[in-house]
C-alpha positions in Angstrom: 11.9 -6.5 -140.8 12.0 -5.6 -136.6 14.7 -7.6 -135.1 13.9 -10.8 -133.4 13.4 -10.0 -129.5 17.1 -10.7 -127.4 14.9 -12.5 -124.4 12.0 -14.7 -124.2 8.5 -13.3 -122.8 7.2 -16.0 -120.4 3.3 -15.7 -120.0 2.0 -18.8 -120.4 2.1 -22.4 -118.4 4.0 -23.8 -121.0 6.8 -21.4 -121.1 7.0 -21.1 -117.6 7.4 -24.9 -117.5 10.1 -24.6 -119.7 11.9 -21.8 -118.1 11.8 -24.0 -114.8 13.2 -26.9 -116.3 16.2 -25.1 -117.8 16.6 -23.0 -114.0 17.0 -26.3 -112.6 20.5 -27.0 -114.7 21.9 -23.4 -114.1 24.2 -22.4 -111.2 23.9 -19.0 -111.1 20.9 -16.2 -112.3 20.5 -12.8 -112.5 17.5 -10.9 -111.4 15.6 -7.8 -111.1 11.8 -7.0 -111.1 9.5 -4.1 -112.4 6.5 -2.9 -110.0 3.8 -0.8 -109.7 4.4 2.2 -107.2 4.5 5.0 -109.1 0.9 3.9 -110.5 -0.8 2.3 -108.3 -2.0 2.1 -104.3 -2.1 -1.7 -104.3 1.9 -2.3 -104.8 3.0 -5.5 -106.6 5.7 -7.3 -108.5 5.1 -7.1 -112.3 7.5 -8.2 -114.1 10.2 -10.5 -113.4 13.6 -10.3 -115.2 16.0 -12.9 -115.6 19.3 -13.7 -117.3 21.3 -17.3 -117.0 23.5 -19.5 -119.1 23.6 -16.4 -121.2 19.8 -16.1 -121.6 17.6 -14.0 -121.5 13.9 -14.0 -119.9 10.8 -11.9 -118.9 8.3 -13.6 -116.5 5.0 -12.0 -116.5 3.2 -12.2 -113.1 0.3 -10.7 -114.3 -0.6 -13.6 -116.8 -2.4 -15.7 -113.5 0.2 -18.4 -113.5 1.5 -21.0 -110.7 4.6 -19.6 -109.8 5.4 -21.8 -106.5 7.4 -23.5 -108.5 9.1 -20.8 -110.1 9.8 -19.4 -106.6 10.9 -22.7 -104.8 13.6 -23.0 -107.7 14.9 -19.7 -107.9 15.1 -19.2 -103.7 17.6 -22.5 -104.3 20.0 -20.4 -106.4 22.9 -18.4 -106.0 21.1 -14.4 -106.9 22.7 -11.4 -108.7 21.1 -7.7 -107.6 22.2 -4.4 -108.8 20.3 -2.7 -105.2 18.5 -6.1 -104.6 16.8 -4.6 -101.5 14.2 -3.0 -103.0 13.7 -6.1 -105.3 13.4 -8.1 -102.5 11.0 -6.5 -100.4 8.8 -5.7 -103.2 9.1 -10.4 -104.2 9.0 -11.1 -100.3 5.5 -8.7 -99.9 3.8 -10.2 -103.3 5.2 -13.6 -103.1 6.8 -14.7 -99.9 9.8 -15.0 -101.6 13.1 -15.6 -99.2 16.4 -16.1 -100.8 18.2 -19.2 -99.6 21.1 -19.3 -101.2 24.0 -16.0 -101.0 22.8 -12.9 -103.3 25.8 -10.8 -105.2 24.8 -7.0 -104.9 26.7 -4.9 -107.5 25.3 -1.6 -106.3 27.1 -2.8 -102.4 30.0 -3.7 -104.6 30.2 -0.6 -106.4 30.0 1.1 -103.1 33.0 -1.0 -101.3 35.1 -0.4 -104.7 34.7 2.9 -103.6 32.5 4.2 -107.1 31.6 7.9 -107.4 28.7 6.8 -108.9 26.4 3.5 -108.2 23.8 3.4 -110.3 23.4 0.3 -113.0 23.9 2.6 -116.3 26.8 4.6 -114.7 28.8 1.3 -112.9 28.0 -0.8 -116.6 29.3 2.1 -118.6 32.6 2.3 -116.1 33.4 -1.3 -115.5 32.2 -2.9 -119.0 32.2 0.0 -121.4 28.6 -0.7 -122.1 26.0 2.1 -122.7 22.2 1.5 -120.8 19.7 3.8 -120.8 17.5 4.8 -118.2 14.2 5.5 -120.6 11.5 3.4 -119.1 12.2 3.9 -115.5 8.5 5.9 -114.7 6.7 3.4 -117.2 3.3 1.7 -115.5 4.6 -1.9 -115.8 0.8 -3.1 -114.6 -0.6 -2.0 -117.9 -0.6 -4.8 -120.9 0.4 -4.9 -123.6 3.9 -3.7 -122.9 5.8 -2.4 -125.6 8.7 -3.4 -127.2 11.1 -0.1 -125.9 9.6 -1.2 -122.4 10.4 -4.6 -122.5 13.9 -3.9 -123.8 14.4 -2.0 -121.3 13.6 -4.1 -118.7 15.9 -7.1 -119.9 18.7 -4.7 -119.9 18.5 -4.7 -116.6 19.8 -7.9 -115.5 22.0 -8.7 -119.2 25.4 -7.5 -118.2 24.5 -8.1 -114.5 26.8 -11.9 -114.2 29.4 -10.4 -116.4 29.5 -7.4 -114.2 29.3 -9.4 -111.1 32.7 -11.5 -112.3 34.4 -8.0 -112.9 33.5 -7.0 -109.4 34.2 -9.9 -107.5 37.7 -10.0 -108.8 38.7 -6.3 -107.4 36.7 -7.4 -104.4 39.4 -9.9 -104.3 42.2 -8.3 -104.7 41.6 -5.1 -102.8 40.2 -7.9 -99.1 37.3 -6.7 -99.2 35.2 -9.7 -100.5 33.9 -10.8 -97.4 33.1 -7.2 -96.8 30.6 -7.5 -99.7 29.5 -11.1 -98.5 28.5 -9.7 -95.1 26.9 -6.3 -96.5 24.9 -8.7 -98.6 24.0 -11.0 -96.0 22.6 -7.8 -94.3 20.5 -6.5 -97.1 19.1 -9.4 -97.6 18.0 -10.1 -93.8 17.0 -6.6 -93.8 14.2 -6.8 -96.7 12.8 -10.1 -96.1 12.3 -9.6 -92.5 8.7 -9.0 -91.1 8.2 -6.0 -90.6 5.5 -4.3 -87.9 4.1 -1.3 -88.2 2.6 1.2 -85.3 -1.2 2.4 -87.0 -0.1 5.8 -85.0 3.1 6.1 -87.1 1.9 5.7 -90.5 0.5 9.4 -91.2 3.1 11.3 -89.4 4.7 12.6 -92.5 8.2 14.3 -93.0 7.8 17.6 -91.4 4.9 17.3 -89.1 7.3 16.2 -86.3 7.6 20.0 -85.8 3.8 20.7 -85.4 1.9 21.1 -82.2 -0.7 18.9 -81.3 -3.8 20.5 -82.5 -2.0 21.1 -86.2 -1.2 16.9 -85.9 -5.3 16.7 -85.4 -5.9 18.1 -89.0 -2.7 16.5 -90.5 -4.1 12.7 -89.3 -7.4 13.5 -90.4 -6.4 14.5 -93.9 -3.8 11.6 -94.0 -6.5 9.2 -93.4 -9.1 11.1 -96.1 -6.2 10.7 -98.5 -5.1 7.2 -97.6 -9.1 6.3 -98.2 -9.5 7.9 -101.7 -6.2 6.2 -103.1 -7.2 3.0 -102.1 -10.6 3.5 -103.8 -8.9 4.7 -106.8 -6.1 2.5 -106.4 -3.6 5.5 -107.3 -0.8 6.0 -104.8 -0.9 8.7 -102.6 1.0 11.6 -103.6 -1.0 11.3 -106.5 -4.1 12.3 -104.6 -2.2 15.2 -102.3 1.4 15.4 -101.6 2.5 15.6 -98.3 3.6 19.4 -98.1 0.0 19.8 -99.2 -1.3 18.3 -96.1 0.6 19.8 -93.8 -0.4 23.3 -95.4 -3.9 22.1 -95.3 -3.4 21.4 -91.5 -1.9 24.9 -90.5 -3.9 26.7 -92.6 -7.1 24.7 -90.8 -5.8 25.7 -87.9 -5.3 29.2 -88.8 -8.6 30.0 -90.2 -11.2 28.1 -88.1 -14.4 29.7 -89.9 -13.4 29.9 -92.8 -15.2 27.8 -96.1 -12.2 25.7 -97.3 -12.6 26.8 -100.8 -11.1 29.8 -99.4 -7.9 28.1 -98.1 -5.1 26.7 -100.3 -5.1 25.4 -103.7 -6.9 21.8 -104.0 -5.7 19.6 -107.1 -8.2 19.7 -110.0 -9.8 16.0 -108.9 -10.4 17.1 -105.2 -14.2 17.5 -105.8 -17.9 16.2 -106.0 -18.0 13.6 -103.2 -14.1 13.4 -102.5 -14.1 16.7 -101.6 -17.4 16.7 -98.9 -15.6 13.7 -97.6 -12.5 16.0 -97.3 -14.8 18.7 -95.7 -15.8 15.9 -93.3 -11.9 14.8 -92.0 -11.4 18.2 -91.4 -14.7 19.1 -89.6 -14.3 15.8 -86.9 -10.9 17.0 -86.5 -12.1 20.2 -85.2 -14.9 18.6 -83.2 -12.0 16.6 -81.3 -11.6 17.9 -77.6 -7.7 18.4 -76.9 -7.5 14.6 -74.7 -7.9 12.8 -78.2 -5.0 15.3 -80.4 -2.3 13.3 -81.2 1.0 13.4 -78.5 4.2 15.1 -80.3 6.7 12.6 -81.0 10.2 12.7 -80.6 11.3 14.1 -84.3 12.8 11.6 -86.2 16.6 11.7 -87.3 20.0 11.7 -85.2 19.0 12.0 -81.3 20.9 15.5 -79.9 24.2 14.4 -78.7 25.1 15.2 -75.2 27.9 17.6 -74.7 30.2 15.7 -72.9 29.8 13.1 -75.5 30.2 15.7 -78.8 34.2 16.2 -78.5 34.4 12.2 -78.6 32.0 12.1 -81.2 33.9 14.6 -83.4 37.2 12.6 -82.6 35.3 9.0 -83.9 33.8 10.7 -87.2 37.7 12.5 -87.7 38.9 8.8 -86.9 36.3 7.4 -89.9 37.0 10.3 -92.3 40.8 9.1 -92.5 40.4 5.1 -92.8 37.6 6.6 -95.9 40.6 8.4 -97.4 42.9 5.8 -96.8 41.0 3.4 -98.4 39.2 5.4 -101.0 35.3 5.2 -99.6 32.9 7.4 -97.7 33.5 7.9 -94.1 29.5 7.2 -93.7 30.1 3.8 -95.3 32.7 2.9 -92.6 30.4 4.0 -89.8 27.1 6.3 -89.9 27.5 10.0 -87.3 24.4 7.8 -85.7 26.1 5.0 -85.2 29.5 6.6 -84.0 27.4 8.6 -81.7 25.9 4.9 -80.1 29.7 4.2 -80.2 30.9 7.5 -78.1 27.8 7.3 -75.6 28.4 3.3 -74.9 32.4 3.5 -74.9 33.5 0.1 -75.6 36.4 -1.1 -74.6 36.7 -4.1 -76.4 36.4 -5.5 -80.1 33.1 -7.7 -78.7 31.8 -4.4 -76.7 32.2 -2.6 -79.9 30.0 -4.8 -82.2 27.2 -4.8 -79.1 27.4 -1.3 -78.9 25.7 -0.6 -82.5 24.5 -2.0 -85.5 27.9 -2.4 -86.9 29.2 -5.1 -89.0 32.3 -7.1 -88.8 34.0 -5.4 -91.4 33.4 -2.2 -90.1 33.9 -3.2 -86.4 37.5 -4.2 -88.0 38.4 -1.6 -89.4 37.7 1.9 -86.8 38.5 -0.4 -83.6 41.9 -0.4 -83.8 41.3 3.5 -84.4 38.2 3.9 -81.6 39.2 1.7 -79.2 41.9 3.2 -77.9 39.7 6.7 -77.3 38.2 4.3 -74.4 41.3 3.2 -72.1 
């Protein structure tokens, strides 16, 4: 006889009525979610995971319930993550979910306790001698049924997390750094439920094509947008129509060979034909029709700005400053303070612990700890 199932699968009004009624008596809850991007163009929330009061649930999204509710509840409670930010984004797109209450993140704890290694199985297996796996990762939580292995898998993810979050919080504690974590949190959280606005002229310039000229971004937009098209129709993400080094390949080789058939360029995938590939044919043919005053303007490339040279020696002398209070206190110099941020630092030279925190996106913690180092470099 299969063993009895260590969480309850909620999928139907009834259950979900009686999972809200016990949220409602719980203090704390532990969650994580399962979605869709590796399958699918449209992106949402799939699964729900939840542990409390030693219990163990799976909400099921996809079962057409009313989960205002649900949602109202839960943004009341104290939240436990392990790297809630993706979680959050992906519940604040599908759901308009906004956390009220403070989130624990044990991944930002595992960081600021100075752990080699973040991830849930390794920082489980280190701080609670407990042995997850990481088989089920790629599945396509959209498809129904799930199966058992899956959905073990999934409540894993948020079983240990309280326990774990207990363990933490006490070497949090005792090493001061607890309202590190708190703030870091605090961050995250504003970070991934914040409204976001995106420029229609950023969204197909891909890694890499910062370096192209204009005419090469003409054929890179224009297949962008062909590929954008098709994996909404098929509702298939992207790179699962062409990858991005394939565009830009596609672009230069366009470029290159402007009479030539483009069966005689590179390598399409196996699905690129029959009507997606005349409507490929198409993107690249208006691209070539466009006169120069409509190719796209080079953009700055993305990344760290070049620092000035009066401004490098300083620079050097902030990261050298970050890189000891790292090995003092056991963490990464780039947790302390990022090169981009010490570079804001050195070209704004603040000469005071206010000027410091207005000079970049710093937080308190970390303004704390490299002033008494940086600010001196100022007088």
């Amino acid at each position: 006889m299969d063993a009895p199932p260590n969480f309850t699968y909620v999928d139907s009004p009834d259950s979900l009525k009686s999972l809200v009624r016990k949220l409602g008596k719980t203090e704390r809850i532990a969650l994580d979610t399962e979605a869709n991007s590796l399958h699918q163009y449209y992106q949402k929330v799939c699964l729900v995971q939840l542990t409390f009061d030693q219990e163990n649930y799976i909400l099921d999204p996809l079962a057409e319930l009313t989960l205002d509710p649900f949602l109202e509840l839960i943004a009341k409670k104290p939240l436990i993550f392990h790297a809630g930010d993706y979680d959050l984004r992906m519940m604040r797109a599908s759901f308009g979910f906004v956390p009220h209450k403070p989130v624990f993140d044990t991944m930002l704890a595992a960081q600021l306790l100075g752990c080699a290694s973040i991830g849930l199985v390794e920082v489980a297996r280190q701080y609670l001698d407990i042995a997850l796996t990481k088989q089920g990762q790629k599945s396509d939580w959209s498809r129904r049924p799930l199966s058992p292995a899956q959905l073990d898998y999934a409540s894993d993810d948020t079983r240990y997390l309280a326990q774990l979050a207990d363990t933490m919080r006490g070497e949090l504690e005792a090493l001061g750094r607890l309202e590190w974590h708190e703030e870091s949190c605090a961050r995250m959280v504003a970070a991934a439920t914040a409204e976001s606005e995106r420029d229609d002229d950023d969204r197909w310039r891909i890694k890499g094509s910062g370096l192209l000229d204009r005419r090469t971004l003409a054929f890179v937009r224009a297949v962008w947008e062909w590929r954008d098209e098709e994996a909404q129709r098929a509702d298939r993400p992207p790179f699962k129509i062409l990858g991005n080094i394939e565009i830009i390949e596609l672009a230069q080789w366009s470029v290159a060979h402007p009479e030539s058939e483009l069966e005689e360029g590179p390598r399409l995938p196996r699905s690129c034909t029959g009507p997606r590939l005349a409507k490929l044919k198409g993107g690249l043919r208006r691209a070539r029709q466009l006169p120069e005053s409509e190719w796209p303007e080079r953009r700055k490339r993305s990344g760290l700005p070049p620092v000035p040279p009066e401004e490098k020696a300083l620079l050097d002398r902030l990261q050298k400053a970050c890189a000891g209070i790292g090995e003092e206190l056991g963490l990464t110099a780039s947790l302390i303070a990022s090169r981009a941020t010490l570079a804001q630092i050195a070209h704004k030279r603040p000469k005071s612990h206010e000027a410091l925190l207005e000079s970049a996106p710093l937080m308190r913690w970390q303004a704390g700890l490299i002033g008494p180092k940086v600010l001196p470099l100022f007088q």
